[in-house]
C-alpha positions in Angstrom: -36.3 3.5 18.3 -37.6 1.5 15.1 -35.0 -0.2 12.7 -36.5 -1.5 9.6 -34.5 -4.2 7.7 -33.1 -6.7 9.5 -29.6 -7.7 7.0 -26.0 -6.7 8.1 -26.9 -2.8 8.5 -29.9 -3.1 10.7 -28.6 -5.9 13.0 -25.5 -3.7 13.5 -27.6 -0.6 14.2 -29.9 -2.2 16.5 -27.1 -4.1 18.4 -25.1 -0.4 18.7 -28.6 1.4 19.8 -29.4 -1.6 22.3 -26.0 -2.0 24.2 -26.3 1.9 25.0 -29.4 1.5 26.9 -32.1 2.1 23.8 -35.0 0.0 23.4 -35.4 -1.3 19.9 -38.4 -2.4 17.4 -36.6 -4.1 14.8 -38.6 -5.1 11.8 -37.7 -7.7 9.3 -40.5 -8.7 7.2 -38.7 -12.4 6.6 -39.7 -14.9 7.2 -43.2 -14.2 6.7 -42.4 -12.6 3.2 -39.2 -13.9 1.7 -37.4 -11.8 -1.1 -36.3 -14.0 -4.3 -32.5 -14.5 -2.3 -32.9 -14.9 0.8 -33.5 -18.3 2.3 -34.2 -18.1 6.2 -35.6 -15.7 8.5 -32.2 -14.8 10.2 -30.9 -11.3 10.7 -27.6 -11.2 8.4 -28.3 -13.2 6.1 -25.5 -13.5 3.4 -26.7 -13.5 0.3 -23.7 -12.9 -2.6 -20.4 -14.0 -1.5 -19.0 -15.5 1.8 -16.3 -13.0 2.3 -16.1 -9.6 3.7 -12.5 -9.1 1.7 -9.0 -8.4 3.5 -8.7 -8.7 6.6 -4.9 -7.0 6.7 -4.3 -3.7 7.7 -2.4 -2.8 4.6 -5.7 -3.0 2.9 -8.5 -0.4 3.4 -11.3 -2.8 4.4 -8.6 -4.5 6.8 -8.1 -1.0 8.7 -12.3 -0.7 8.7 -12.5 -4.1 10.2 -10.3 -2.9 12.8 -12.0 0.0 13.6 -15.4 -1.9 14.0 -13.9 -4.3 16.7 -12.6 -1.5 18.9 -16.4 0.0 18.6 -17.7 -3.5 19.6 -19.4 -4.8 16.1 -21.2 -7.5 16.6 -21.1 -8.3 12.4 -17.3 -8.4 13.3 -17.7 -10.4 16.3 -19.7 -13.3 14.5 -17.3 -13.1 11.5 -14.4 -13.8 13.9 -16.3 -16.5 15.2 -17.3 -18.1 12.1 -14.1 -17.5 10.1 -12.9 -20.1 7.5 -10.2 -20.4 5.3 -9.6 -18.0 2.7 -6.0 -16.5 2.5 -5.7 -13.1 3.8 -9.5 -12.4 3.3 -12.0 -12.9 5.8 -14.5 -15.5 4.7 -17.4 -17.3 7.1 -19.5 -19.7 7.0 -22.7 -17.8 5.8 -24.8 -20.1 8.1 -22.9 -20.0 11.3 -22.3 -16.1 11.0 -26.2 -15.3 10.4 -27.1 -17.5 13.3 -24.3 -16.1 15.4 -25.7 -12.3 14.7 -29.4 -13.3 15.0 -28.7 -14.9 18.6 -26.8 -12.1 19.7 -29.0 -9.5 18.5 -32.2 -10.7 19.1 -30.7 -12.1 23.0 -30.8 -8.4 23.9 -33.9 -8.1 26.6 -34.7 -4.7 24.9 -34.7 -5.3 21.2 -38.2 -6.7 20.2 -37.9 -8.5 16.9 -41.6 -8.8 14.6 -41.5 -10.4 11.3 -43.8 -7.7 9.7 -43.3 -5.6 5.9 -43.4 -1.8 6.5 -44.8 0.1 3.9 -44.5 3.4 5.1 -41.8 5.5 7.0 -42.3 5.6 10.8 -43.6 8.2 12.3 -41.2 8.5 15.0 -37.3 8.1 15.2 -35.9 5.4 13.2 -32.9 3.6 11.0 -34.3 2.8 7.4 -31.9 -0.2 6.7 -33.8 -2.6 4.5 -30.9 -2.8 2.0 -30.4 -3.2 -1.7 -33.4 -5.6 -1.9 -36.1 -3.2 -0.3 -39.7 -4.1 -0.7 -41.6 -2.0 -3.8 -44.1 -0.5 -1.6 -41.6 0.9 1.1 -39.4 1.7 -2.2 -42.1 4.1 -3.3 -42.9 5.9 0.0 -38.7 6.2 0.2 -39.0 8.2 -3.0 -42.1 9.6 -1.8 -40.7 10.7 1.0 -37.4 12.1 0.2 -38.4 13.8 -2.8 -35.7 12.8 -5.1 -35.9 9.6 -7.6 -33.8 6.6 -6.4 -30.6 5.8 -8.3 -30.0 2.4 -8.8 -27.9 -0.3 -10.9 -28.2 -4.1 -11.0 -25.9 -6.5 -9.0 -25.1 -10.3 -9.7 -23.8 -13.0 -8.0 -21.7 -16.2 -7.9 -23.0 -19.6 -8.1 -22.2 -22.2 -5.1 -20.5 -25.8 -6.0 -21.0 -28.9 -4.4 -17.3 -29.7 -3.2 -17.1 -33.5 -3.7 -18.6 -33.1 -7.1 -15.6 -31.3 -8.6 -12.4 -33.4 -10.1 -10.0 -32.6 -7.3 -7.1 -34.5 -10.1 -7.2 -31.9 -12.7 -7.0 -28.8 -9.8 -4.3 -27.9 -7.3 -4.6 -25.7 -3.6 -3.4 -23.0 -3.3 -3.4 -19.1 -2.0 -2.1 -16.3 -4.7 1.5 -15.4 -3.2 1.3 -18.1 -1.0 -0.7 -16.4 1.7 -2.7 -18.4 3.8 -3.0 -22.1 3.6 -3.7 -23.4 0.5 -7.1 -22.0 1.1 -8.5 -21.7 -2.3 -9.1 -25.0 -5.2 -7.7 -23.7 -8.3 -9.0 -24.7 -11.8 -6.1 -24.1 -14.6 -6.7 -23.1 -18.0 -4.2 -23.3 -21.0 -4.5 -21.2 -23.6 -6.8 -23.3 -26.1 -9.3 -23.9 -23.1 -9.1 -20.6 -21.8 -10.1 -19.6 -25.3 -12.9 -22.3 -25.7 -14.3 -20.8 -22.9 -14.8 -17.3 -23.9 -16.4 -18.6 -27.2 -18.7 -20.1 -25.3 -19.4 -17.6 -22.5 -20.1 -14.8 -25.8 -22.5 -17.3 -27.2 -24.1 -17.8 -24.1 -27.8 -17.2 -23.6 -28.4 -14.3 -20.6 -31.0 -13.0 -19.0 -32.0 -9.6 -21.1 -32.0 -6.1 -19.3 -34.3 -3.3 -20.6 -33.0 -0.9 -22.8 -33.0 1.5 -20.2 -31.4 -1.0 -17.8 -28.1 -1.5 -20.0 -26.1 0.8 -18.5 -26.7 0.6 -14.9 -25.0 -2.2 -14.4 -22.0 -1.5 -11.4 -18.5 -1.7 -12.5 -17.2 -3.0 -9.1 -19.0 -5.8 -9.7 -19.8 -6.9 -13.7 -21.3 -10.0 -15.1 -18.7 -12.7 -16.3 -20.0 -12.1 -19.9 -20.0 -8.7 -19.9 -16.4 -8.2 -19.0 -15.7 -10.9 -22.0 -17.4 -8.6 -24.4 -14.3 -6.1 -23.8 -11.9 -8.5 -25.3 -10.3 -11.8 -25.1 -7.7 -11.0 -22.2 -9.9 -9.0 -19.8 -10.9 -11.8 -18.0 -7.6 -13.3 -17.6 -6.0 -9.9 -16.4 -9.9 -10.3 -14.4 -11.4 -12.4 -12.3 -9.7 -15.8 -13.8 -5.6 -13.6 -13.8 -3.5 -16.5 -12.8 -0.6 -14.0 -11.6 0.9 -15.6 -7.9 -0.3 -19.0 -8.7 1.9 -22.0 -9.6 0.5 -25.3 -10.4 2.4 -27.8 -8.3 2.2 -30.4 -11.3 3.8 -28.3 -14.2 5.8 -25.8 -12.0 4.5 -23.1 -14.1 2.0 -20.7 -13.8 -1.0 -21.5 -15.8 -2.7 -19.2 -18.8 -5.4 -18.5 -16.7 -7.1 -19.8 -13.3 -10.7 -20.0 -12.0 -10.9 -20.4 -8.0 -12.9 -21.7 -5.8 -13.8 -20.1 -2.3 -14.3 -22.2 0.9 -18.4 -21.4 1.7 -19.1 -23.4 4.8 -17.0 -24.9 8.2 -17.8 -28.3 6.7 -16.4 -27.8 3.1 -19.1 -28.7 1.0 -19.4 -26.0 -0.7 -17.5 -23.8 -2.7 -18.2 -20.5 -4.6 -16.6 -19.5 -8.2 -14.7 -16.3 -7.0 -15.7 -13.3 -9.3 -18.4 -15.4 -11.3 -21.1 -13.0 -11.0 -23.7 -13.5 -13.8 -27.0 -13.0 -15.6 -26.6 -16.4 -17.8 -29.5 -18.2 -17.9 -29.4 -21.1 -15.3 -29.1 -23.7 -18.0 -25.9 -22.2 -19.9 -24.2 -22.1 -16.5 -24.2 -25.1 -16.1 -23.2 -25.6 -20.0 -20.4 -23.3 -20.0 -18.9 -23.4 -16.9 -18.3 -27.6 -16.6 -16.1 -26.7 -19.7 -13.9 -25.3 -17.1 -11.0 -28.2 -16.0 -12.3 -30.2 -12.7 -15.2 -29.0 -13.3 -17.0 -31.5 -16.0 -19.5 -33.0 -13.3 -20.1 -29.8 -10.8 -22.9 -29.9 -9.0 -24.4 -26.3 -8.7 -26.6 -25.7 -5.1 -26.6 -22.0 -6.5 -26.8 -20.4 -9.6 -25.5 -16.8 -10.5 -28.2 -14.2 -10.7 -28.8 -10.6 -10.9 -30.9 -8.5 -9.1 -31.4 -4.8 -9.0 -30.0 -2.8 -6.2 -31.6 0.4 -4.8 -29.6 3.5 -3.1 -30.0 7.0 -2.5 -28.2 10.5 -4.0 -27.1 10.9 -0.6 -24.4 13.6 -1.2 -27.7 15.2 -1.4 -30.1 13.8 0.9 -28.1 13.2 3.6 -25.9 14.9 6.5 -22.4 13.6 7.8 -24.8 11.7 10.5 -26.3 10.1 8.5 -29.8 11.7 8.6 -32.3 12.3 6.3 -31.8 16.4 5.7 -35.6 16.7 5.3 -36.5 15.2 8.3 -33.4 14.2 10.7 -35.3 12.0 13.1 -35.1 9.8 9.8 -31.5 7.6 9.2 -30.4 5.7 6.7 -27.5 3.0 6.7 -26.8 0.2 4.4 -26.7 -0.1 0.7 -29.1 2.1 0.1 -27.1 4.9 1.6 -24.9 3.7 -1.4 -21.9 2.0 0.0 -21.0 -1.3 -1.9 -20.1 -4.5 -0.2 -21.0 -6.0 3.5 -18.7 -4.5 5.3 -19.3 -1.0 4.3 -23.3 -1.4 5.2 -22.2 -2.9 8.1 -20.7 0.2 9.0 -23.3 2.5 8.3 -25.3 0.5 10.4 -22.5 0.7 13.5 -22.5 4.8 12.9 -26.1 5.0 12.6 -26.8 3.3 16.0 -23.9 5.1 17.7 -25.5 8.6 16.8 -29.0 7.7 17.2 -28.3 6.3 20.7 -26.2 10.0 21.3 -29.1 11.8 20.1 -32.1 10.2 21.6 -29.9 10.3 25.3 -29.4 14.3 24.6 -25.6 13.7 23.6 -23.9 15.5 20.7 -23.6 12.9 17.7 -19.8 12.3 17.0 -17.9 13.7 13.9 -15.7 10.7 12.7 -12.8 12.4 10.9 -12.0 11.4 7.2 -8.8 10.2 8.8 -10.4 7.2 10.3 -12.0 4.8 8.0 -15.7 5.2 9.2 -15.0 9.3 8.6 -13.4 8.5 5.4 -16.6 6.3 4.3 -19.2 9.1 5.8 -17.4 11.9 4.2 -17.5 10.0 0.6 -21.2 9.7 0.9 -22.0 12.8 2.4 -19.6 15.3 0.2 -20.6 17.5 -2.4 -20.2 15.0 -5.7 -21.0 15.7 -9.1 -22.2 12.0 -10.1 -22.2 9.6 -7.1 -21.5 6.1 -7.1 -21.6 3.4 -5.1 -18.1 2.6 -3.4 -15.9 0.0 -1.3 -13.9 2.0 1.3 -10.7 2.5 -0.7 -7.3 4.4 0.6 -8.3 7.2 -1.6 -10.9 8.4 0.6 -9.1 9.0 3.6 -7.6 12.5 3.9 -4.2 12.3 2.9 -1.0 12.2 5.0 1.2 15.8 6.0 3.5 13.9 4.2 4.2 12.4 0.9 5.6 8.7 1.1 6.0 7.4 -2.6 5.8 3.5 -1.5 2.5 2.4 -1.3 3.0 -0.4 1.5 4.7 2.1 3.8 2.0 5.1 3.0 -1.0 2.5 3.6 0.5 1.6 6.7 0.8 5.2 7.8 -2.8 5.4 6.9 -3.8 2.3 8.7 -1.7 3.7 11.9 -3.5 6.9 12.0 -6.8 5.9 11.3 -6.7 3.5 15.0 -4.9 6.0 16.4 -7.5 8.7 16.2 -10.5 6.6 17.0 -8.7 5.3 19.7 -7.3 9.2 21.3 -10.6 10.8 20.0 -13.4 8.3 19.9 -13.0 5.4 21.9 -12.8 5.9 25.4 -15.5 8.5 24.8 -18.7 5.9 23.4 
């Protein structure tokens, strides 16, 4: 079977497909042509943030993570393995994790890696996986060949700190709530400086978007400056909400927070949590050193935007993730239009596990909506009037026979019955 892409979806797929006895072509056209993020030729490369969000099981993404590991992911495998600290989120080291999932991956005696750009659909069975940054010309025979426009919105992402540049006297550790181990640098703000800030920030020059462009921007995941234009408190009730934070110095919480994220095993980088942007690379660098401990930062990474593809696929594809037209044809990834690694991640696991069923002469598996995989599937495959890209959330998993009015106790129940039925139903089947 062909895979084409070779980022967290199409590693996962190709793994899944491989370790069932399926040989594997899987093209990734790095290193031989790079895309403007990406900075190696390794499968899984990270590219955005370090972190594939909570890890605990009273949190959607927590019960997906779960799920993966008892279907033997190998994107969870090497994020175990490469795990750093970050609270109750899972965060890795971006370089250890994509080495980790190229080794594995490409150590499989029938998957044949060739660093080649396809610019046309296979004519045979395969997994289109090339994620949000897919090449224009395989873009255009996509649309081509499903016979529907792409959807699409713009994404942005956090700049990357040198860690020994920042002022570690104005800035305290610390996890919100206490959780974890004083995992995160926090930057407090009073009032007057949180203010200066956002003066600044709204007079900042950004990269412009088309008129046409405006609004497609993804409200999961907005531009610093954007969210400012909403009013003078959105970021700190935002991205910079200082709520379960207590500066050790002052005993009080501050007026507002900016934290830094652990990127690497060694510590020498961090990331500015939520600080996606389309600032030019100059006024980053401007505005945020007006941020306390900050003054002299070092950037290795500036915030950027780039524009993220993904199909109407409550239209174009069935709960297996097929192309309807032509079901030889998969899609998994972002441009099935999930948001966030994980969730392509997970496209990719399902994608292998019923391409593997079929090509054997097995009858692809129906996850249930009670499960997290079903839950995901069934959001992108269900009738929907204007689809949008999603995080696996609580709120798509078929509700409980019961109502239970405390949330932590209801999430739980979810969580419980989600492992319970891919365990009974799933599991010992694969």
């Amino acid at each position: 079977m062909i895979v084409v892409g070779g980022g967290l979806a199409g590693a996962e797929a190709s793994y899944q497909l491989a370790r069932s006895g399926i040989a594997v072509t899987l093209y990734e056209m790095r290193p031989a042509k790079m895309t403007p993020v990406h900075t190696t030729g390794n499968l899984a490369e990270l590219v955005c943030s370090n972190s594939f969000k909570s890890d605990s099981l009273e949190n959607a993404s927590g019960v997906l993570k779960e799920e993966m590991r008892r279907l033997d992911s190998v994107i969870m495998e090497a994020a175990d393995l490469s795990k750093i600290p970050a609270g109750k989120a899972l965060a890795v080291d971006r370089q250890l994790f994509s080495q980790l999932v190229h080794q594995k991956v490409t150590s499989l005696p029938n998957v044949r890696l060739v660093s080649e750009e396809i610019t046309e659909i296979p004519d045979t069975d395969c997994i289109i996986a090339t994620g949000p940054l897919t090449s224009p010309p395989l873009a255009e025979a996509l649309r081509k060949f499903l016979g529907a426009d792409y959807l699409y919105f713009f994404d942005a992402i956090s700049p990357l700190i040198e860690t020994d540049s920042i002022h570690l006297e104005k800035v305290f550790r610390a996890s919100r709530y206490g959780h974890g181990s004083d995992d995160y640098i926090n930057c407090p703000l009073n009032e007057g400086e949180y203010i200066r800030f956002v003066e600044e920030l709204l007079r900042a020059e950004t990269v412009e978007l088309h008129d046409f462009e405006a609004d497609l921007l993804f409200e999961g995941c907005l531009p610093l400056e954007i969210m400012a234009q909403r009013g003078v408190d959105t970021l700190r009730f935002g991205p910079l909400k200082p709520v379960g934070l207590v500066d050790p110095r002052t005993k009080k919480q501050p007026y507002a927070v900016v934290q830094l994220r652990q990127e690497n095993l060694g510590n020498t980088e961090v990331g500015m949590v939520g600080f996606q942007t389309r600032l030019k690379y100059p006024e980053q660098k401007r505005v945020f050193r007006m941020i306390p401990g900050l003054e002299d930062a070092e950037f290795t990474r500036y915030g950027r935007m780039h524009k993220n593809l993904f199909v109407n696929a409550p239209i174009l594809l069935d709960r297996y993730l097929r192309v309807r037209r032509n079901p030889r044809v998969f899609l998994a990834g972002q441009i099935t239009g999930v948001e966030g690694y994980l969730e392509s991640a997970a496209t990719g696991l399902m994608a292998g596990l019923q391409g593997s069923r079929i090509l054997r002469g097995d009858a692809p598996i129906d996850f249930p909506p009670t499960t997290a995989l079903g839950a995901l599937v069934h959001y992108l495959t269900a009738p929907a009037g204007n689809f949008q890209p999603s995080n696996i959330t609580f709120g798509m998993f078929a509700p409980l026979p019961e109502s239970i009015p405390q949330k932590r106790l209801r999430n739980e129940a979810l969580a419980y019955r989600a492992l319970s039925d891919l365990e009974r139903l799933f599991f010992r089947k694969i």
